[in-house]
C-alpha positions in Angstrom: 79.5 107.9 131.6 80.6 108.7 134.9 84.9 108.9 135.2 87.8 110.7 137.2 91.0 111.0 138.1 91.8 109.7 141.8 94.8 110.3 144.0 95.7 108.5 146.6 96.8 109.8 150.5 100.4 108.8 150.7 103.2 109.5 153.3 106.6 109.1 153.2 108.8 108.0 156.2 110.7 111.0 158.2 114.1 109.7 157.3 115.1 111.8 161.1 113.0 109.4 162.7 112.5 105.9 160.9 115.9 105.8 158.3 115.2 104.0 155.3 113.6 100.7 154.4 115.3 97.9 155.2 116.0 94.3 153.0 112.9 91.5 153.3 115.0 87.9 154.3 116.3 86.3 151.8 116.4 88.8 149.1 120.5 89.1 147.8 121.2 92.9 145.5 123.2 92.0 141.9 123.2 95.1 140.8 123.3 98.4 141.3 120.1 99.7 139.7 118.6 97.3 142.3 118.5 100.4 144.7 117.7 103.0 142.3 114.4 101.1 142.2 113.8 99.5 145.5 111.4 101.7 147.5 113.5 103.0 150.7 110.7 105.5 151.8 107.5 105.0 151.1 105.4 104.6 154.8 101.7 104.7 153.4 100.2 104.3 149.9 96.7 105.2 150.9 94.3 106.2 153.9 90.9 105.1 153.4 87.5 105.4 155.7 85.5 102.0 154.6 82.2 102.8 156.0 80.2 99.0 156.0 83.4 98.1 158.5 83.4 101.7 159.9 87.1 101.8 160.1 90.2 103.9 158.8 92.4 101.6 156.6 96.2 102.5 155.8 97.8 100.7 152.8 101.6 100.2 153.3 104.5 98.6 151.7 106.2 96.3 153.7 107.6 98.4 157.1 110.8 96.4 157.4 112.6 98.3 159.9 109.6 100.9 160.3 107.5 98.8 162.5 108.8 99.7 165.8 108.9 103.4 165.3 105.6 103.1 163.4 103.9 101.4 166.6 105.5 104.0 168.9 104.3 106.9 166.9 101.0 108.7 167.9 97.9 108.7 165.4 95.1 110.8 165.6 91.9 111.6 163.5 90.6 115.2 163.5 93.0 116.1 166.1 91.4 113.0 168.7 94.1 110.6 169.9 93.6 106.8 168.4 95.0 103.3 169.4 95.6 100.9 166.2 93.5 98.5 166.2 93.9 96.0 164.0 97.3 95.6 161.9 97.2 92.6 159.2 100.1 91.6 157.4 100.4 89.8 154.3 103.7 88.8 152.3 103.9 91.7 150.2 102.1 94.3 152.2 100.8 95.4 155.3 97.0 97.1 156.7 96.5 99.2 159.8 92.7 99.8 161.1 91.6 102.4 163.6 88.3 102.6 164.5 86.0 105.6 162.6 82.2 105.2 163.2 82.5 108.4 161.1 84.6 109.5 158.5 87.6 111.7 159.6 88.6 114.7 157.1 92.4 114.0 158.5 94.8 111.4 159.8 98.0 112.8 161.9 101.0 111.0 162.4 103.5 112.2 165.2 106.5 110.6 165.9 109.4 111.9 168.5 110.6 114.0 165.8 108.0 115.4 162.9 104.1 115.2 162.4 102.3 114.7 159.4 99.0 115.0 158.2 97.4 113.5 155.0 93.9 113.3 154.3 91.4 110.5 154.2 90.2 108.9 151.0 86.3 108.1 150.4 85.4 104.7 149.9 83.4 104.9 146.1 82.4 101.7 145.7 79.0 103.1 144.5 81.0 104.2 141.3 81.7 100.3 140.2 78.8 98.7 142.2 77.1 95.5 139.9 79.2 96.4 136.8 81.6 94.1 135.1 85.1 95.5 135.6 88.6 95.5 134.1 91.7 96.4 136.3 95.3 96.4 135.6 98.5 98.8 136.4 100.6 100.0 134.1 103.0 102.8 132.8 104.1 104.2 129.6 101.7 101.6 127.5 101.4 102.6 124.3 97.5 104.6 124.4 96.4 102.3 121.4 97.4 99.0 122.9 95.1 100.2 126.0 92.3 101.0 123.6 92.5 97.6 122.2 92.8 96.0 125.6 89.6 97.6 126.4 87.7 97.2 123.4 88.3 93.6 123.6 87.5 92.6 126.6 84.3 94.9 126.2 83.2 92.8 122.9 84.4 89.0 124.0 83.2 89.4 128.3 80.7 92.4 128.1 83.2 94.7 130.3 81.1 98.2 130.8 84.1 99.5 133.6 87.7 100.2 133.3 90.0 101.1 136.2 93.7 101.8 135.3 96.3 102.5 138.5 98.8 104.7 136.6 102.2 104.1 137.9 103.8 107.2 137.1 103.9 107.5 133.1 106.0 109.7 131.2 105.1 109.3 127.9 101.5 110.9 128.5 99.6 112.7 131.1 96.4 110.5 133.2 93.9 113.0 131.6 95.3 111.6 128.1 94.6 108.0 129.6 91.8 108.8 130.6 90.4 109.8 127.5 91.5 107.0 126.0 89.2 104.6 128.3 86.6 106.8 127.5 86.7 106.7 124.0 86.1 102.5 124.1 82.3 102.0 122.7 80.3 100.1 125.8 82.2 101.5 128.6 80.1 103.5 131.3 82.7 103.8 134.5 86.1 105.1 133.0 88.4 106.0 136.2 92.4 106.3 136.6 94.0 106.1 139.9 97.2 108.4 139.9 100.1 105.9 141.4 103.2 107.4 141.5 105.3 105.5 144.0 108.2 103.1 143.0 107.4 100.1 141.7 110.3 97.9 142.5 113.4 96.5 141.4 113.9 94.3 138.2 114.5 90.8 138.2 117.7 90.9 136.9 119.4 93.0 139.6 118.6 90.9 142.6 117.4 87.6 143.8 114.2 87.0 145.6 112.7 90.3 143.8 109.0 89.0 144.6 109.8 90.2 147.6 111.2 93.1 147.0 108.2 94.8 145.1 105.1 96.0 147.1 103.0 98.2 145.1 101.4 95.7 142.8 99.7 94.0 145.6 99.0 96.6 147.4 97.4 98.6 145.3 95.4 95.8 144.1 93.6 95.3 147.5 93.3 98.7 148.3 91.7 99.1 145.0 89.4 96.3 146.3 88.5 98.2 149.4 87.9 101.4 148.0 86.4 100.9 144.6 85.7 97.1 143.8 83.7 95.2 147.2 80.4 95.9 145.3 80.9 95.0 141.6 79.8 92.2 140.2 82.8 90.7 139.4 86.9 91.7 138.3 88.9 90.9 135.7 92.7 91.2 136.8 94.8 91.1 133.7 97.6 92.9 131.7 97.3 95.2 128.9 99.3 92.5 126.5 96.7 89.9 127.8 93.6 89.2 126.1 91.4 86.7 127.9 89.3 84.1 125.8 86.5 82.0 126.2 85.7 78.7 124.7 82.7 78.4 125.0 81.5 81.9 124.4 80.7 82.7 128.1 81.7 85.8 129.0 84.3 84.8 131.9 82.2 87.7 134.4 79.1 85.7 134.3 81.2 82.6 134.8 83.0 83.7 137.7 79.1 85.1 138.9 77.9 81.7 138.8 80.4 79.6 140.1 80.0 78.4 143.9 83.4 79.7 144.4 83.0 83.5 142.5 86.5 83.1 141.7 88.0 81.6 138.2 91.5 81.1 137.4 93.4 80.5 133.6 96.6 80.1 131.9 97.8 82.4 129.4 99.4 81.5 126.1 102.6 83.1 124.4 101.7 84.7 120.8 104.1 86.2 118.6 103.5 89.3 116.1 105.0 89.2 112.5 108.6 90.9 113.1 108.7 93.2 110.4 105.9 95.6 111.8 106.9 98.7 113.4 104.4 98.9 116.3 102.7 95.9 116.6 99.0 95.9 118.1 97.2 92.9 119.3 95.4 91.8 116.3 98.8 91.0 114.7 99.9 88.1 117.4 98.4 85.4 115.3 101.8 83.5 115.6 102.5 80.3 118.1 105.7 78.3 119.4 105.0 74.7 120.3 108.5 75.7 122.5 107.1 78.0 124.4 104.9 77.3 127.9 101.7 78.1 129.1 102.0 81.6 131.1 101.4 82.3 135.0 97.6 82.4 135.7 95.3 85.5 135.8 91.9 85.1 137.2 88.2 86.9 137.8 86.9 87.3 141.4 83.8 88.7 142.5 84.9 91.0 145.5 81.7 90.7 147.6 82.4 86.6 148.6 84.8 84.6 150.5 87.5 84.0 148.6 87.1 87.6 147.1 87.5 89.2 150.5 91.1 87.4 150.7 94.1 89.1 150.4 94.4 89.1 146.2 98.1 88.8 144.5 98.9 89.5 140.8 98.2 85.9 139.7 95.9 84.2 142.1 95.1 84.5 145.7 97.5 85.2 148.7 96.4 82.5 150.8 94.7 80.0 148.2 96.5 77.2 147.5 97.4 77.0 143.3 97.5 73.2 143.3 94.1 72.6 144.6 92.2 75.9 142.4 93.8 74.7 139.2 93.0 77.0 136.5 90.4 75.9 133.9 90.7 74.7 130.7 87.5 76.9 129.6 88.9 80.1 129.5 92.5 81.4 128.9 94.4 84.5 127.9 96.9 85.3 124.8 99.9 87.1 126.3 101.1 89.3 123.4 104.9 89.6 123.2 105.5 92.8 121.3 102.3 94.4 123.3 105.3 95.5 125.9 107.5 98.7 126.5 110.5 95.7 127.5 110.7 97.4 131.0 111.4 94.5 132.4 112.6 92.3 130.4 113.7 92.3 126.4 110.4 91.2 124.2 111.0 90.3 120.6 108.7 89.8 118.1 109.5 86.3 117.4 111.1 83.6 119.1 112.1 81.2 116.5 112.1 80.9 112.5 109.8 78.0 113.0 106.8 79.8 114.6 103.5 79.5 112.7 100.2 81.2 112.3 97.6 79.6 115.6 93.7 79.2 113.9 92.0 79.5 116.7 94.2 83.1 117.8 93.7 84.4 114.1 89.9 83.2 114.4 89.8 84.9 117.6 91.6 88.0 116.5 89.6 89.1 113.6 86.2 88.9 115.6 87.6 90.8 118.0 89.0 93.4 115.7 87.0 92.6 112.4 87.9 96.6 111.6 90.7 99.0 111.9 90.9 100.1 115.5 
């Protein structure tokens, strides 16, 4: 088994020079805790050098209000003066390239009042290359819900990587979740990505909060860059989702051998019994005919068209939902006590009236047909 512990090259903004972040258009604060949350500082996640494009690639949240200093600042790798050269921006992020025909050890930022230097990331994409893998971001999730996410999605798709972006947990340290990844049966490539930079506001304390968080998105592409653009295919999905088949494909050699390498799903609402103390996923066996189908997840194989497009939490940036509807062949449960509530209560139960599902409980106990 090969695994890690990754960092990332971050840099926050000299407040002397670029002042804090500003508001994206159309986003109104409720709430007070709306600004304990909302990231006023961060200028780059990550510096990567991606040698098949031989550039330098810098990950940053939206600059609103950053830009202009950002583009009059001076950058440099190993002390030799560069011009950007290529700066893409998408709705919840942006990318700056510079040119590297080789990889640099350091980039410099000056500006007209501080310089900073952070170092630059290798792309290891050899690390996932052809293997089946299973991403998601999380923090505080309970280390036995993560084994079972794993271990699920290992049994039901043939999963044999797992890469977890951290987002600052408190409740264990990323060599404990790391150990847990590596303790799944089947998994080869166990690797977390240390991600300690705000997420973003809740929904609750300001409108238009899609906006408003970056570091989802972000890291998801830059994950894409740096580990994913040779692996056979990846699963993007929740630790309180556990995606189905009904068929019995595995959804990776699905997605593989689709023309478009990219499959989309709903996800379905199911309820644990209310009485248990810690729920785990093999106790969701209950349904509400009240409740809707969930926002779509989706598998993508990195190395194609539509896998080299800018990738959001539930489907593609720039793909069009209503003409890639998601299939009826595959799905995922969305557990609702699987959940710390960070965002949002989650009870056990939503109504007196909700009733065991067959095909979840059938589901359920091949998946977990033993303690776990």
């Amino acid at each position: 088994m090969t695994s890690d512990i990754f960092q990332l090259s971050g840099l926050l903004a000299p407040e002397t020079t670029f002042g804090t972040r500003g508001l994206p258009r159309g986003v109104t604060v409720k709430t007070q805790d709306f600004w304990e949350r909302y990231d006023r500082s961060t200028l780059i996640y990550d510096c990567v050098w991606l040698p098949q494009e031989k550039v330098l690639r810098l990950y940053l949240p939206k600059p609103i209000g950053f830009a202009t200093q950002l583009k009059a600042s001076r950058f440099a790798l190993d002390g030799e003066t560069v011009s950007i050269a290529h700066w893409r921006r998408f709705r919840q992020y942006d990318e700056i390239d510079f040119t590297a025909p080789q990889k640099p050890s350091q980039l410099e930022v000056v500006t007209t009042t501080a310089s900073s230097s952070i170092s630059v990331n290798d792309n290891r994409s050899d690390i996932f290359a052809g293997r089946n893998v299973l991403y998601t971001m999380l923090r505080n999730d309970d280390l036995r819900w993560v084994h079972d996410w794993g271990l699920a999605h290992q049994r039901n798709h043939g999963t044999d990587a797992i890469l977890i972006a951290d987002n600052g947990s408190t409740a264990y340290s990323t060599a404990e979740l790391l150990q847990t990844i590596q303790s799944i049966p089947g998994i080869k490539v166990a690797h977390v990505l240390d991600m300690p930079f705000p997420y973003g506001p809740s929904p609750q304390s300001c409108r238009g909060v899609g906006l408003t968080q970056f570091l989802q998105t972000a890291c998801l592409n830059l994950c894409r860059d740096r580990f994913f653009s040779t692996a056979r295919g990846v699963l993007v999905c929740d630790v309180d989702e556990l995606v189905f088949s009904r068929d019995g494909e595995s959804i990776y050699d699905a997605t593989a051998n689709s023309l478009t390498k990219y499959k989309t799903f709903h996800g379905h609402w199911r309820f644990a019994n209310a009485a248990a103390d810690v729920s785990r996923h093999k106790d969701h066996v209950f349904a509400d005919k009240g409740t809707g189908l969930c926002a779509s997840k989706y598998c993508i194989v990195p190395d194609s068209v539509f896998g080299r497009m800018s990738w959001s939490v539930h489907s593609l940036e720039n793909v069009n939902r209503r003409i890639f509807r998601p299939g009826k062949r595959f799905g995922f449960y969305h557990c609702q006590s699987i959940s710390t509530s960070w965002k949002s209560p989650r009870h056990a139960t939503p109504a007196n009236h909700t009733k065991i599902d067959p095909a979840t409980s059938t589901f359920l106990d091949k998946t977990f047909p033993t303690p776990v």
